[in-house]
GUSENU-583400 format. One record per residue (C-alpha): residue number from 1; residue in three letters; chain; x, y, z. Coordinates in pm, whole numbers, plus 32768, in hexadecimal, padded with zeros to 4 digits. Last residue first. Example, Ala and Ser with C-alpha at 12.3 -4.5 7.8 and 13.67 -1.06 7.14 Angstrom:
% residues 2
pos	code	unit	px	py	pz
2	SER	A	8557	7F96	82CA
1	ALA	A	84CE	7E3E	830C
This chain:
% residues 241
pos	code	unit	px	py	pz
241	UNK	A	32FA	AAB3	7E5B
240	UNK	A	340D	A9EC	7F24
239	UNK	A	3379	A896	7F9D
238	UNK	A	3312	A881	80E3
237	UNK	A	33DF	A7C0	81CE
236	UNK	A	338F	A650	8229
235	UNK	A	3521	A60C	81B9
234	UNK	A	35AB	A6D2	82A5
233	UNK	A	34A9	A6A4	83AF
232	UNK	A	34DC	A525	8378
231	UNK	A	33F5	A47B	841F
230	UNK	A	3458	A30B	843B
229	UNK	A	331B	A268	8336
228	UNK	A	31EB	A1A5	83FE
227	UNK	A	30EA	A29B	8341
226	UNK	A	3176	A1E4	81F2
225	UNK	A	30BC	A092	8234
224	UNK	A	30F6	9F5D	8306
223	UNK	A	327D	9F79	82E6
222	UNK	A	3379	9E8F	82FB
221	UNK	A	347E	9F08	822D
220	UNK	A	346C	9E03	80FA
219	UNK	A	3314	9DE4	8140
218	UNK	A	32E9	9F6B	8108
217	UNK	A	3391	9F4E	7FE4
216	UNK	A	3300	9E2B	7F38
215	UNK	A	31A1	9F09	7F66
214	UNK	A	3256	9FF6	7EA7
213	UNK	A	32AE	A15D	7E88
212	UNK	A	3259	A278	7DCC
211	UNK	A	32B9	A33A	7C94
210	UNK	A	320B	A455	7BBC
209	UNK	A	326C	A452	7A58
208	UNK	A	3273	A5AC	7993
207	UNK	A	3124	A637	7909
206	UNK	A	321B	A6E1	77E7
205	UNK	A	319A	A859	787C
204	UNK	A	30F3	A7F2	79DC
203	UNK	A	2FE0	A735	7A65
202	UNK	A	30BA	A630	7AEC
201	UNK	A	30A1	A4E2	7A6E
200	UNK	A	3066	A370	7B2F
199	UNK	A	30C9	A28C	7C21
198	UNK	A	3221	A225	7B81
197	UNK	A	328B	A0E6	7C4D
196	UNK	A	33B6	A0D8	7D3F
195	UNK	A	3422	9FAE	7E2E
194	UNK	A	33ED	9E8F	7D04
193	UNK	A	3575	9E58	7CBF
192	UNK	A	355C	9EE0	7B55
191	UNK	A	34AF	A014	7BE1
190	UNK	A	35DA	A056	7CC1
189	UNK	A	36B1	A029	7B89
188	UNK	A	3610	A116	7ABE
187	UNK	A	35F2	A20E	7BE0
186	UNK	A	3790	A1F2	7C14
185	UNK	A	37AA	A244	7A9E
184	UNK	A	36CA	A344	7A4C
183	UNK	A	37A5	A41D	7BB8
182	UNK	A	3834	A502	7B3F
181	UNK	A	3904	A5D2	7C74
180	UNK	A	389B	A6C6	7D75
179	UNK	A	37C7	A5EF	7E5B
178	UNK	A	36B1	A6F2	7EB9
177	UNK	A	367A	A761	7D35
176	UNK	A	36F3	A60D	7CB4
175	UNK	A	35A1	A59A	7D61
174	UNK	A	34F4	A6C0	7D0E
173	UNK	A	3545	A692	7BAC
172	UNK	A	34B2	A518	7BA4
171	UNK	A	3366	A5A1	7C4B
170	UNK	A	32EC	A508	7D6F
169	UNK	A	31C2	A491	7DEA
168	UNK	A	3259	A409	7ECA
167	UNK	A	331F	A520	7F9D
166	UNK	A	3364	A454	80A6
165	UNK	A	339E	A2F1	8016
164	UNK	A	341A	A38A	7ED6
163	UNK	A	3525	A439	7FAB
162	UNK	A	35A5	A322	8038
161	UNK	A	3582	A23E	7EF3
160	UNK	A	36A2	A34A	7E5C
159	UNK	A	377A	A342	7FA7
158	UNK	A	3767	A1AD	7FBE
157	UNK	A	37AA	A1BA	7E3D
156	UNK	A	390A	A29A	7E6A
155	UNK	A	3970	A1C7	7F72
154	UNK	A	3952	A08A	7EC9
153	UNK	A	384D	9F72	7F06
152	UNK	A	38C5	9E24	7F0B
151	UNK	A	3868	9D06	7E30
150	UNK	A	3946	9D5D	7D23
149	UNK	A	3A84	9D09	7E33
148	UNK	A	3A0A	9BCB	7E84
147	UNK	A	3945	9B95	7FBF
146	UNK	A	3A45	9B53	80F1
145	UNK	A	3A1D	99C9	817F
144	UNK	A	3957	9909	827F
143	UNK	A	3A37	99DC	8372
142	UNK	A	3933	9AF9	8359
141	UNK	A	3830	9A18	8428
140	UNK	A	3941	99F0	852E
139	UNK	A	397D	9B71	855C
138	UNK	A	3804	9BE4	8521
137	UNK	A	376D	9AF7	8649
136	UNK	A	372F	9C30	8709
135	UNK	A	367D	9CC8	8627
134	UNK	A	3564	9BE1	861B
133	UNK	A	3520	9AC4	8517
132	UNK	A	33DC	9B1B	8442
131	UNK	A	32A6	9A45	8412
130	UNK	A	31A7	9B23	8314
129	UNK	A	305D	9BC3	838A
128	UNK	A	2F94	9CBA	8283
127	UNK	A	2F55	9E18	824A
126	UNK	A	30A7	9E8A	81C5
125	UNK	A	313F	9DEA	8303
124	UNK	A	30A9	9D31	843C
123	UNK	A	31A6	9C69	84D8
122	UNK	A	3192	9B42	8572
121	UNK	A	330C	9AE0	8634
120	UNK	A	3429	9A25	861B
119	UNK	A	3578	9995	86B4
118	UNK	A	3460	9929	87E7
117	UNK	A	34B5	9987	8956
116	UNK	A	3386	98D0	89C5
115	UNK	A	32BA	99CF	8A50
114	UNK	A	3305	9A81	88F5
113	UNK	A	32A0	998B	881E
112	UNK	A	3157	993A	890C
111	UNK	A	30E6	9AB2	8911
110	UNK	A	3101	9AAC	8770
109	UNK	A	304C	9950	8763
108	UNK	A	2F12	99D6	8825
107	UNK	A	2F0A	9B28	8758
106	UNK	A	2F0C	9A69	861D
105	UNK	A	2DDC	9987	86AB
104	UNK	A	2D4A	9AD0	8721
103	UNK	A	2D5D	9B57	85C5
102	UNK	A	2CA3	9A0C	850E
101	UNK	A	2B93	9A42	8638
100	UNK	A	2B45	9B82	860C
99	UNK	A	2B5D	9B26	8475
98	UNK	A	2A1F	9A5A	84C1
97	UNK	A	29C7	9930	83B1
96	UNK	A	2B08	9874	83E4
95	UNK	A	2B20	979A	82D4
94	UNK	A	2CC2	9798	8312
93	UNK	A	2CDE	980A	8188
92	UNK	A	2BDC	9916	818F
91	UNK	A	2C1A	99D1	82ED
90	UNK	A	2D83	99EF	827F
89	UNK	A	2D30	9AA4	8155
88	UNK	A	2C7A	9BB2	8221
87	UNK	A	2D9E	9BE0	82F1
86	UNK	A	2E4A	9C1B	81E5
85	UNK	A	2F9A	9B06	818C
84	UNK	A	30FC	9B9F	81AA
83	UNK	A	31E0	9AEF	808A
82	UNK	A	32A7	99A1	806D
81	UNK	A	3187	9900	8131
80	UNK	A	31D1	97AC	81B7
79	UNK	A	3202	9801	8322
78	UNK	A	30D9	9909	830C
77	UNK	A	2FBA	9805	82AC
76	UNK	A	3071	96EA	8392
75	UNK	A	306F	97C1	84B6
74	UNK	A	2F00	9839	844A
73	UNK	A	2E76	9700	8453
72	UNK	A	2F3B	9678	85AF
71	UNK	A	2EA0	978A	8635
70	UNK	A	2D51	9764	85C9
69	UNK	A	2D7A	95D1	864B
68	UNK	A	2D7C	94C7	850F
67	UNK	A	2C3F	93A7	8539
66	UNK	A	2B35	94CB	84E9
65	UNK	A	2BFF	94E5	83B1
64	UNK	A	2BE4	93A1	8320
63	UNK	A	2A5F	9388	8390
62	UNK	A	2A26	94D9	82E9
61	UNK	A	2B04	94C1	8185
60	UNK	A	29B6	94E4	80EC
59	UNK	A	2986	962F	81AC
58	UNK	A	27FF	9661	81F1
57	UNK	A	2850	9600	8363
56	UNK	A	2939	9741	8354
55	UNK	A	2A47	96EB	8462
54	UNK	A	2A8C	9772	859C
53	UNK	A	2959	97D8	8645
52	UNK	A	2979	9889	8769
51	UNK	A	296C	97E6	88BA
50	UNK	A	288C	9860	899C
49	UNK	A	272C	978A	8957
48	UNK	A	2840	9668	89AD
47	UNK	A	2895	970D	8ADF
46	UNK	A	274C	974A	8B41
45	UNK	A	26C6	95D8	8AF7
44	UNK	A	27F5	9524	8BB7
43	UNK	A	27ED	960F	8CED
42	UNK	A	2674	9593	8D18
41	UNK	A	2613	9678	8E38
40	UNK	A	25E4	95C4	8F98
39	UNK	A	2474	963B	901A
38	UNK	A	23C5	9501	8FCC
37	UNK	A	24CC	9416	907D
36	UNK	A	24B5	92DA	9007
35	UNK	A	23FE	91E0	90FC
34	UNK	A	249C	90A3	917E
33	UNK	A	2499	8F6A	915C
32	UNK	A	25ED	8F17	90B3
31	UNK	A	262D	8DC0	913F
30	UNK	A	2744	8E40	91F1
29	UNK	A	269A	8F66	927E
28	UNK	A	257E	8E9E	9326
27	UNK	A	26A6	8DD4	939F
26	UNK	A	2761	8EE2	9424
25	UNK	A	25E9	8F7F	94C9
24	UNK	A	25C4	8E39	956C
23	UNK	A	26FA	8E09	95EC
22	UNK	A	26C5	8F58	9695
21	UNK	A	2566	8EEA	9711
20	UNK	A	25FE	8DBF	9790
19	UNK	A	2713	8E88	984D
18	UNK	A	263E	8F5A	9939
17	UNK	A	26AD	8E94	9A5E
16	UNK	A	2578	8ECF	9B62
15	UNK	A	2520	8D61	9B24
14	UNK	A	23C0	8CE9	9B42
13	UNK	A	23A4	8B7C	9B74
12	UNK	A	22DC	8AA1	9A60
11	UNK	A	2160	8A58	9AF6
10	UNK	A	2153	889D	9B43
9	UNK	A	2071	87F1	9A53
8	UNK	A	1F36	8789	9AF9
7	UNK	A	1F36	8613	9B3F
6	UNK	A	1F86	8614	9C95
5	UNK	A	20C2	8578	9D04
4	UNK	A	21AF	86DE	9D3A
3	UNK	A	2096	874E	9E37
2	UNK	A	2108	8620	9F14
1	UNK	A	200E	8580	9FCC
């Protein structure tokens, strides 16, 4: 009799093709059996406990704020300013709690300007960050128009707030000491156009006016402070006794 006709179920051949077990493992991957790797860190965790916070959760503004990028914050922050803005300032109105952060945001936006051949750059002056074009763009941004004539700064008051900014604080009689002429006038009108203040009185016969510069003046020549002055030995000199 035939061993096919017998009631037992017939064994399935053995195949030395190892493709079943393949399909298997596709199919066990397809329907997502499959165990997670233990040892695999959780990238989404770390980076997340990495990432400063940008935005002070106390802020009321929060939710509007968390929607805006740093960057784009502080862009719009300096863009609209007419005047440099503190670091510290900064920090307040993008409800960034971390000034680190605030200054790396400026730092970020200063390297993309100039890798992309910007007209402008950051720049920190009189302890804060203002938008400036750069000097190469001086020739077309001049050809918006020439300032009117008593907007300009003569020769005689460039030479008098020269030797207030290195001598400050200076006395009004060492000024016209060093410059050889009067010079009332040319100080009254520097003070009139915010770039000299008096900063006190010498301890002398009269206690005659001591004079200084402004923080309008060091924006006006884009300075951070006084220490970033040309040195002028001339001008640095000691005063006669």
């Amino acid at each position: 009799m035939n061993a096919t006709s017998s009631g037992a179920p017939a064994a399935p051949a053995l195949s030395d093709d190892p493709k079943p077990a393949t399909t298997d493992a596709v199919v066990d991957q397809e329907a997502g059996v499959r165990e997670p790797d233990a040892a695999a860190p959780d990238s989404t965790s770390s980076s997340d406990a990495a990432e400063p916070l940008t935005v002070d959760l106390a802020d009321p503004d929060a939710e509007a704020l968390a929607a805006i990028p740093l960057t784009t914050r502080v862009e719009a922050l300096l863009f609209a300013a007419t005047e440099p803005i503190p670091l510290k300032r900064l920090r307040e109105l993008t409800g960034c709690p971390d000034a680190k952060t605030v200054r790396e945001a400026i730092e970020s936006l200063g390297r993309g300007y100039t890798e992309s051949a910007r007209a402008f750059r950051v720049e920190e002056i009189v302890q804060g960050f203002q938008l400036r074009t750069i000097d190469a763009v001086g020739p077309v941004v001049a050809r918006l128009g020439r300032r009117p004539a008593d907007d300009r700064i003569s020769t005689a008051a460039l030479e008098t707030l020269a030797v207030v900014a290195y001598r400050q604080p200076v006395l009004r009689a060492d000024i016209e000491k060093i410059r050889g002429v009067a010079c009332g006038e040319v100080l009254r009108a520097l003070q009139e156009r915010g770039l000299v203040r008096i900063v006190g009185r010498a301890d002398l016969p009269g206690s005659p006016l001591l004079y200084g510069t402004t923080q309008r003046f060091l924006e006006i020549f884009g300075l951070r402070d006084l220490q970033e002055l040309p040195k002028d030995r001339d001008l640095l000199r000691p005063r006669p006794e």
